[in-house]
N, C-alpha and C positions, 0 to 999 in steps of 0.2 A: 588346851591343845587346839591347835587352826585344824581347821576344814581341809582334807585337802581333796579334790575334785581329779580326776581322769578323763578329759573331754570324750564322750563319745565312748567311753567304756562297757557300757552295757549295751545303749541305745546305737552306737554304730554309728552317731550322728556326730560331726567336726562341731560343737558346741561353742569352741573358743573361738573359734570364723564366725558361727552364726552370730554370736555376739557381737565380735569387733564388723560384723556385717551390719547390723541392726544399728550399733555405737554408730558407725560411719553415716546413717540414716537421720540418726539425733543429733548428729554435730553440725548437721548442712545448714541449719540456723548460725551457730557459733562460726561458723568458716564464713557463712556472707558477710557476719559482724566483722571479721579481723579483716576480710577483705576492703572494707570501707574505712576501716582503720586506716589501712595501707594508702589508702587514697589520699583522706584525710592528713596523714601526716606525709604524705611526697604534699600536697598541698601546700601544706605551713611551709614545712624547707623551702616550697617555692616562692613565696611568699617573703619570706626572710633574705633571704640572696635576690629576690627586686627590691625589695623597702632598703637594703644595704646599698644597689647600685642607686637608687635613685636618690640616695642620703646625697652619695656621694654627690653624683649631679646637681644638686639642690646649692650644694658646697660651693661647688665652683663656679654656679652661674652667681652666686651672692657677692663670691669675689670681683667676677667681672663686672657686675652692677655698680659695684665700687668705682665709679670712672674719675673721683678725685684722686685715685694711687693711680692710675693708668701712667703708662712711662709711655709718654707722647711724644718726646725727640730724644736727639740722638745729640753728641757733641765731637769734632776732631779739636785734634792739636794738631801745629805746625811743628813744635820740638816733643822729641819723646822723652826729656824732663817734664814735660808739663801737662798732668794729665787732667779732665773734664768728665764731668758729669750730670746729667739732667735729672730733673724731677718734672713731673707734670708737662707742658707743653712749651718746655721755653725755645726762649726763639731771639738768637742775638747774637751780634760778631763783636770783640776786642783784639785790641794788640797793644803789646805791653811789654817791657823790658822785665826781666828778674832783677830788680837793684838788691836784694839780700834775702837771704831764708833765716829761717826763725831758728835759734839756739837755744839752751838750756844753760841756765849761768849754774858755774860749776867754780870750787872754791875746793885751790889743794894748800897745805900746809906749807912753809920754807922750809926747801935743802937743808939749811944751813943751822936749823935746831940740835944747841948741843944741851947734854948728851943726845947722840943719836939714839930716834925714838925707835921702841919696840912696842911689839901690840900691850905686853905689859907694863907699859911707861905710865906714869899718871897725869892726863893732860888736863883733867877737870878737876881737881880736889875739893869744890865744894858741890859737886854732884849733883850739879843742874843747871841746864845750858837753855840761855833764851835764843829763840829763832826773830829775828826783824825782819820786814820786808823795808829794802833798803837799808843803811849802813847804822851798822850797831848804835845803842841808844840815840839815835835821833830819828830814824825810821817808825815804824807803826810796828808795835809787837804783834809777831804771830802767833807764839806759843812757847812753852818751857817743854825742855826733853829730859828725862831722869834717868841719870847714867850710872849709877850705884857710885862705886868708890871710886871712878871717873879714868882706868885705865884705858888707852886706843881699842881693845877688842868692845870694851864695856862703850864706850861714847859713839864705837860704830853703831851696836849691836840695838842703842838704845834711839839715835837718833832714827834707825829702820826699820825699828816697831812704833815710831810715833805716827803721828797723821797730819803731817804739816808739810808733806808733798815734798819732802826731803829723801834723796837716797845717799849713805856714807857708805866707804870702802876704804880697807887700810892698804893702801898702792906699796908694795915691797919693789924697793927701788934699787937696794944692794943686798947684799946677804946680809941680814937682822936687821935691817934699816928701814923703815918705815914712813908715808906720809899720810897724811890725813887727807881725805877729799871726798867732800859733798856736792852731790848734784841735785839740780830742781828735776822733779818729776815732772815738768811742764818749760813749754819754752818759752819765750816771750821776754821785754823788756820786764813788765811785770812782775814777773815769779824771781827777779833777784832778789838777795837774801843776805843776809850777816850772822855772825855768830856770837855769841857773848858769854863766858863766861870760863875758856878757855886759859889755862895756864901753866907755867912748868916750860918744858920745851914745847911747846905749842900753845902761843899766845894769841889773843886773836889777831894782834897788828900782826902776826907770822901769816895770817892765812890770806894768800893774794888768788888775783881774779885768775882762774887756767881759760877761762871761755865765759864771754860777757854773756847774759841773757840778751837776745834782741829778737825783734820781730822781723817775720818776712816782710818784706817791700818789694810793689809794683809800681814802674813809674809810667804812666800811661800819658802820650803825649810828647812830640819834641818841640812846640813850638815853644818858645818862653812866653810865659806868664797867661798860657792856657790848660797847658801841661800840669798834671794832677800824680800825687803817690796815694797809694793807699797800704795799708798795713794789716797785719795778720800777727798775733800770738804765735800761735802755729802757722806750718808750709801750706794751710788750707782758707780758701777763701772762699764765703760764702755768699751769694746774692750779689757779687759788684755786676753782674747780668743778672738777672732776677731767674731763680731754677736751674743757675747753674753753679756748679762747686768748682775750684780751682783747684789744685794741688802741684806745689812745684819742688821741686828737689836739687837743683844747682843754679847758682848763683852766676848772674853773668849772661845767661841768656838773654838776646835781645830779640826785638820785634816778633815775638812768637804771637801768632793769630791762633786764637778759640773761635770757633763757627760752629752753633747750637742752632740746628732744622729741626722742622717739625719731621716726625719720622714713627711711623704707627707699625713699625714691622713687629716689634714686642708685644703690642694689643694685637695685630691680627694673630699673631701664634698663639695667644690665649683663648680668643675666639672659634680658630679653628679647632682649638682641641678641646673646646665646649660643645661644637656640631660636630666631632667624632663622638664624643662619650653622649651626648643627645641620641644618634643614631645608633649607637649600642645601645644604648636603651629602650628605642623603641624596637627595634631588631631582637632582643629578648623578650619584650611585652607578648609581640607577635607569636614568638616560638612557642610561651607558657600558654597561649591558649589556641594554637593549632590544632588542625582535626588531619590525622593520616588516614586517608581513606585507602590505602594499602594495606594495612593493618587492622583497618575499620574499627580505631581507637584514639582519644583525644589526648592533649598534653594534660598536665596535671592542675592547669586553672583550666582548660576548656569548657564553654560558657559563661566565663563571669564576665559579666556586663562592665563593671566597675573597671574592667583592664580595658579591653572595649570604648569605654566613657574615658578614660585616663590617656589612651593613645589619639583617641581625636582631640581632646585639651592640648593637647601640646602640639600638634599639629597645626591648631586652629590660634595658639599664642605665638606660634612661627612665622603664619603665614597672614599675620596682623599687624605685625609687629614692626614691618617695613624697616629692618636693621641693614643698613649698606651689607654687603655684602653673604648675607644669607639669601636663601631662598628656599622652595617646596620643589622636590622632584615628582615625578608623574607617579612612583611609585611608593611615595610616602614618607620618602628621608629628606634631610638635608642637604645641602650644597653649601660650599665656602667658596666664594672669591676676590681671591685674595689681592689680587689688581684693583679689583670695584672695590673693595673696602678701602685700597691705599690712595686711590684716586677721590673716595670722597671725605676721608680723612684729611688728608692733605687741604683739600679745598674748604672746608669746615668741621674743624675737630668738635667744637661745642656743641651744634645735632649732631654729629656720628656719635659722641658717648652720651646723646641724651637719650639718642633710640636702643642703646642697650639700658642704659641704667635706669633715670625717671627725668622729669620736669618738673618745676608747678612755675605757677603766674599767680599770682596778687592782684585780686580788684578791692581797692581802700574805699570802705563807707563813704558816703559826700562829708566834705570837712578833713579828712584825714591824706596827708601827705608822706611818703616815704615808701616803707617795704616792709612785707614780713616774707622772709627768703628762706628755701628750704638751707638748713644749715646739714642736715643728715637724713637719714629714713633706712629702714631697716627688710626683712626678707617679709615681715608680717604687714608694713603699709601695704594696702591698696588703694588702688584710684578711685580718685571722688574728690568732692569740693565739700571743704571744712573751714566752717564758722572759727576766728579768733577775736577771742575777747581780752582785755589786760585792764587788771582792775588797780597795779601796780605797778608803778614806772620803772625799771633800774638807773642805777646810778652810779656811778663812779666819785670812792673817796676823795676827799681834800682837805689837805689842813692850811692853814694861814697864820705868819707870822710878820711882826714889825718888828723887826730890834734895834733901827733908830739908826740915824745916817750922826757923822760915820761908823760905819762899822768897827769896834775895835779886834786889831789883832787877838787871837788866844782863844778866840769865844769856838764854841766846837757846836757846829750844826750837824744834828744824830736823825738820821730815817731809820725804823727796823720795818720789817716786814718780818715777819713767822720769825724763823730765826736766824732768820739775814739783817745786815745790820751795814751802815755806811756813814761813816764820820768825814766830816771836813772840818780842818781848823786853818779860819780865818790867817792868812797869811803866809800858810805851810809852800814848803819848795820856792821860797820868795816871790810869789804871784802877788798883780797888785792886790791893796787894802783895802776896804772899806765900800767895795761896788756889788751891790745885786748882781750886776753881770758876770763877775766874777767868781759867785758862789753859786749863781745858776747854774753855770757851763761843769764847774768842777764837781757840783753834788751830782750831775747828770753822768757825769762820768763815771764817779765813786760808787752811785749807785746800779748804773748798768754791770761795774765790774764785780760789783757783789750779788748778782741775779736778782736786783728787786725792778717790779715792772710799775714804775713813777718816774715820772717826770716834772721837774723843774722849773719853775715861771718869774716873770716878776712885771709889775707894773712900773715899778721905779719907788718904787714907795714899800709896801711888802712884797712878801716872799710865800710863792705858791708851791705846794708839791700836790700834785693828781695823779691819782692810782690809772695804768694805762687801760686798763679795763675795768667793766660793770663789775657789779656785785660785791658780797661779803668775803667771800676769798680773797679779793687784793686790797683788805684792809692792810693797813698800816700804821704808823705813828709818826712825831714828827717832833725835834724838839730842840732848843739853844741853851747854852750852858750859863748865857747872861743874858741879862734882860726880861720881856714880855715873855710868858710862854708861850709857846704855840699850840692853835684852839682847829680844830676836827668845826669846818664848816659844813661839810659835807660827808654824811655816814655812806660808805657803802653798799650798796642795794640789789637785789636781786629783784628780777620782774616776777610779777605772779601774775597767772590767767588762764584763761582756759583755750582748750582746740576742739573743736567738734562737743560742744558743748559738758565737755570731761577735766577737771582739774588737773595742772600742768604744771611737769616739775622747771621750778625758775632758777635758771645759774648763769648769772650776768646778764645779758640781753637775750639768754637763751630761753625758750620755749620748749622742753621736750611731752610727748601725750606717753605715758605706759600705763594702758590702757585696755586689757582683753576685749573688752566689748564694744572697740571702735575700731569702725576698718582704718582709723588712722594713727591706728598705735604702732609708735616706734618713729615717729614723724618729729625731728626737731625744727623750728623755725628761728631764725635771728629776728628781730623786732628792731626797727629804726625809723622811726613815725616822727610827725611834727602834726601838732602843737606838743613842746615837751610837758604839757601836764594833759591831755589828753589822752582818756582813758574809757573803758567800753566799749562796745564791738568796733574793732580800726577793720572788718572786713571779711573776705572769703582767702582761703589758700586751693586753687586746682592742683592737688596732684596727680601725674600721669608716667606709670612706670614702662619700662623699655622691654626690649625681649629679656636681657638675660633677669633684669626684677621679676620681672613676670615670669619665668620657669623656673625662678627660685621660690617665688611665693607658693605657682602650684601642686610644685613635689611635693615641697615643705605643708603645704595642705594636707595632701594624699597620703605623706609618711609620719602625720602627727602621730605621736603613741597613743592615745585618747579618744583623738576626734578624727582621725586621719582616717579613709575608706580602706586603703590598704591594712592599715595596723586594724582595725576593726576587722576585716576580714581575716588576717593571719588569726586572731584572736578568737572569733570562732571555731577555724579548723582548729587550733590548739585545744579546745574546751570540748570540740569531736572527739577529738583522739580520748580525750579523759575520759568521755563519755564511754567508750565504745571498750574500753580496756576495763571501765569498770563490768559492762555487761559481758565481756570476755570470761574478766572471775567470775561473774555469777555463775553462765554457764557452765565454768569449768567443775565448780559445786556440785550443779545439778547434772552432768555427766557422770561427773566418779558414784554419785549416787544411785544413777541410773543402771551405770554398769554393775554396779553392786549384788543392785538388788535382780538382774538379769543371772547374773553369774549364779546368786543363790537357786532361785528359780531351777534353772537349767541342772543343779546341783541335786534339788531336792527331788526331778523328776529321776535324774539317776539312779540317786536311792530307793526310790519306789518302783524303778522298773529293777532294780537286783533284787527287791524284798520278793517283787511279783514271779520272777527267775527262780529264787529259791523256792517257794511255797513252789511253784507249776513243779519244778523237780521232787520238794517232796509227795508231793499226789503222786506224779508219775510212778515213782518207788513202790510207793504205800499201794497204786493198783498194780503193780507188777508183781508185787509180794503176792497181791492177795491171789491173781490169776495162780501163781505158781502153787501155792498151799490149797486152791484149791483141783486143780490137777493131779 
């Protein structure tokens, strides 16, 4: 059975106050501890929501250091068929007639199939249909389509789960009456197509042209015989102004002018809203370590140097950094303007995006001719001049073949690359016979349209194919169906060497350093030097990054999770707090204990002052008896 106590029962004394009096005495340890607690963890939280905005900032300034995506002009049209688009800084006027837009060749069945077809008619009965590019067996096979028992629902159902850029539909033309009709999912002279294997009431001589495949055509030029077209797959044309994209939609248009300016209004609004979110940042820095001397109490970082140290960084990367149209206000923020930035934009785009993003220069060892040129570089380069050395040249594949004049028709010259692939056979589409020029022009062709990056050559004697770029990625093969085979003169080759005296990954002429322990990691160079077997240091690379490199590099310092001053710091108050919560529970141990053995105490004196209460009563009796008896 418990104890059970009566504060103050005998003794008169509130017992259960003195205690929670006394308790209140012992805790004043344990209350400064949760206090600092308290500290400690508004700390971290603060800590956490700046390491987040400054992420974020670090984000954006990395984008804009990006000045090879910059959208540096702007494009009109004179007809609103024909719309324009820029990439990068282009800069160029055309005028040009629409002579044709590009179609999608499209193939319906004959009216006049009897019986009239229904979707369950049988047009394929031997349940497998070849796709050609160009007219049935004499064309180049694209591919076979598997129609089951070869009914109109089944030959739709089957051709539009194939992958040969085919779309069918059974067109209901009368009630029950049905035709057959395939389209190319792409437009262009090109993507025509035939069908084979069709029959019953839908044979394939039934199936005529509803809509030719052709390409867009621009004819730029009315004089004769200076006057030029050019042509398009698709209503898009790309590069006939270099960085700018065409796109026309009706036919028939004449003299319509595109006019591509340089026009930096899309980079200054990026900019500007890189010196808002800059100034929000330091405009939070500020507040976290405020002192209210009204209150006569500081923000929740008040005193750390590291925020302190962190707001003159970026102050003093600002006001270095010479960026058109930024600058320092008297009271510690930014400024954007946005006139001075378009004015010296306009007047030289190439230092205005060098002072946000980076530079380097190349000074080549004595003997060494050419370049190594920043091809990239990352938010972790920094500036300084780095040693390149290349103990490996790249190269670009080539094969060589003779197959001996003249040429006979049938012979099939095959390039693959990975698993693209481009056949020509001598004498196809009646082109002349038997000339290297003629198999140059047509493999150049064949292979452009089948995505392989080779090109085509010949001396008059053999026949060259060169991978359009370095390295072992644009290997390929090369081969004739008669004759010599063709022999791999030249393998492939990636460069290898090193940057800042660090091993360097090599992919075609490229140079990249990934690298931790060089400030020049993340730093790619292209390489293009002479003498071509020269090799060993070709020199030094200066990099020098711009404002927004440089405020992305320094956030991106301060908010590493590792090494980063702020993440270090958050990291400690978080490891306080742990600390302070443990010492929390202890003391809460050593209270409940304390009161404990307070409460017994205070208990056991009660006891004894009832024991002393009774005994003093009985005396008093025992002498009051005795007075009376003796009386």
């Amino acid at each position: 059975m418990s104890n059970v106590s009566i504060s103050g029962a005998i003794s008169g004394i509130d017992t259960a106050s003195l205690v929670n009096q006394l308790m209140n005495v012992e805790a004043q340890s344990q209350t400064s501890i949760k206090t600092k607690q308290t500290a400690a963890q508004k700390a971290a939280d603060s800590y956490t929501s700046l390491i987040k905005s400054l992420k974020t900032l670090a984000t954006q300034s990395a984008e804009l250091a990006k000045t090879s995506t910059w959208q540096g002009s702007s494009a009109t049209s004179s007809a609103a068929s024909v719309t324009a688009t820029t990439t990068g800084n282009a800069v160029g006027t055309i005028t040009f007639d629409v002579t044709e837009i590009a179609k999608a060749h499209t193939l319906i069945s004959d009216p006049t199939a009897t019986p009239a077809v229904s979707t369950s008619s049988v047009i394929a009965s031997g349940g497998t249909l070849t796709i050609y590019n160009g007219t049935a067996g004499t064309g180049t096979p694209r591919g076979t389509v598997s129609v089951g028992g070869g009914t109109l629902a089944e030959v739709v159902a089957g051709i539009n789960a194939s992958s040969l850029g085919l779309r069918a539909a059974a067109v209901q033309t009368a009630p029950g009456e049905f035709r057959l009709q395939v389209t190319s999912t792409t437009s262009g002279a090109a993507a025509a197509f035939s069908l084979d294997g069709l029959d019953g009431p839908v044979d394939p001589t039934d199936m005529n042209i509803l809509t030719a495949g052709t390409d867009a055509m621009l004819t730029i030029g009315t004089v004769p015989g200076t006057g030029y077209t050019v042509t398009s797959a698709s209503n898009t044309f790309t590069d006939l102004l270099p960085g700018v994209s065409l796109t026309v939609s009706k036919k028939g248009e004449t003299n319509v002018t595109v006019d591509a300016k340089l026009d930096g209004t899309a980079v200054a609004t990026q900019v500007s809203a890189m010196v808002d979110a800059t100034n929000a940042v330091l405009t939070t820095l500020a507040a976290s370590t405020a002192y209210n001397f009204g209150t006569k109490s500081g923000a929740a970082l008040y005193g750390d140097s590291s925020i302190r140290s962190l707001q003159q960084q970026i102050l003093t990367t600002v006001g270095g950094a010479g960026a058109a149209g930024v600058q320092l206000t008297r009271d510690g923020k930014l400024t954007f303007d946005k006139a001075a930035f378009l004015k010296a934009f306009v007047a030289d785009p190439e230092t205005t995006a060098q002072s946000y993003g980076a530079t380097s220069s190349f000074t080549p060892n004595t003997g060494v001719l050419g370049k190594a040129a920043m091809a990239l570089y990352t938010a972790n380069t920094r500036a300084g001049t780095y040693d390149v050395e290349v103990s490996v040249r790249s190269a670009k594949e080539k094969w060589t073949a003779t197959p001996g004049v003249p040429i006979a028709d049938g012979q099939v010259f095959t390039v693959s690359q990975g698993s693209k692939t481009a056949t020509y056979t001598v004498g196809e589409g009646g082109a002349p016979t038997g000339t290297f020029a003629t198999m140059v022009a047509a493999m150049n062709i064949k292979a452009a349209a089948a995505g392989i990056t080779t090109t085509a050559s010949t001396d008059g004697t053999s026949l060259f194919m060169t991978a359009n770029g370095a390295g072992v990625a644009s290997a390929f093969t090369m081969s004739f169906s008669v004759g010599p085979a063709a022999a791999q003169t030249t393998a492939g080759r990636d460069i290898v060497g090193t940057i800042d005296g660090e091993e360097a990954t090599g992919i075609g002429d490229i140079l990249t350093l990934n690298s931790a322990t060089s400030d020049a990691n993340g730093l790619s160079l292209t390489i293009d030097i002479t003498p071509a077997l020269y090799t060993g240091l070709i020199g030094d690379v200066e990099f020098k990054p711009g404002l927004a490199q440089n405020l992305s590099r320094l956030l991106g310092d301060a908010t590493e999770s590792t090494t980063g001053s702020l993440a270090q710091s958050q990291q400690r108050r978080v490891d306080d707090v742990k600390d302070f919560q443990a010492q929390i529970d202890a003391w809460d141990i050593r209270l409940a204990s304390r009161r404990t053995s307070l409460t017994r105490q205070f208990s056991a004196m009660e006891t004894a002052l009832a024991s002393l209460k009774s005994s003093s009563s009985a005396i008093t009796n025992l002498l009051a008896a005795t007075e009376n008896a003796n009386a």
